[in-house]
Steps between C-alpha positions, in 0.01 A plus 500: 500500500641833389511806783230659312277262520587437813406867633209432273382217696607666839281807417213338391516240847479876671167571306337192585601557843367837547154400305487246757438612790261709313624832294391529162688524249621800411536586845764164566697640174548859665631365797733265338646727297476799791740238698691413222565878436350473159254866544362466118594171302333580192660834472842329523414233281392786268804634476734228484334379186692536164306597163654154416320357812195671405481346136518148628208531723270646276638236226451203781138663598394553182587175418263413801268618371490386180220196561285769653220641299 
């Protein structure tokens, strides 16, 4: 297993955790990332994406979406 998906899985066990003893959603994925000092993911992810990195995903979605009519 590769660190990535490693932190992956560790992230996601903190989720399931939180919406366990009874948060929603949303509310478990703030406080993960408020603890993991991650204040707006999206933003970030936002901005570390290349054009490049933006092609392929709308090339893999549309792709996706292909069968859909």
């Amino acid at each position: 297993m590769s660190l990535r998906r490693f932190l992956d899985c560790a992230y996601a066990i903190l989720i399931e955790e939180y919406t366990r003893l009874g948060t929603d959603l949303l509310s478990a994925i703030e406080k993960v990332d408020e603890s993991l000092g991650l204040r707006d993911p999206l933003e970030r992810a936002e901005r570390q994406a290349s054009p490049a990195d933006n092609d392929r995903a709308l090339a893999e979605l549309q792709k996706m979406m292909g069968g859909i009519a």
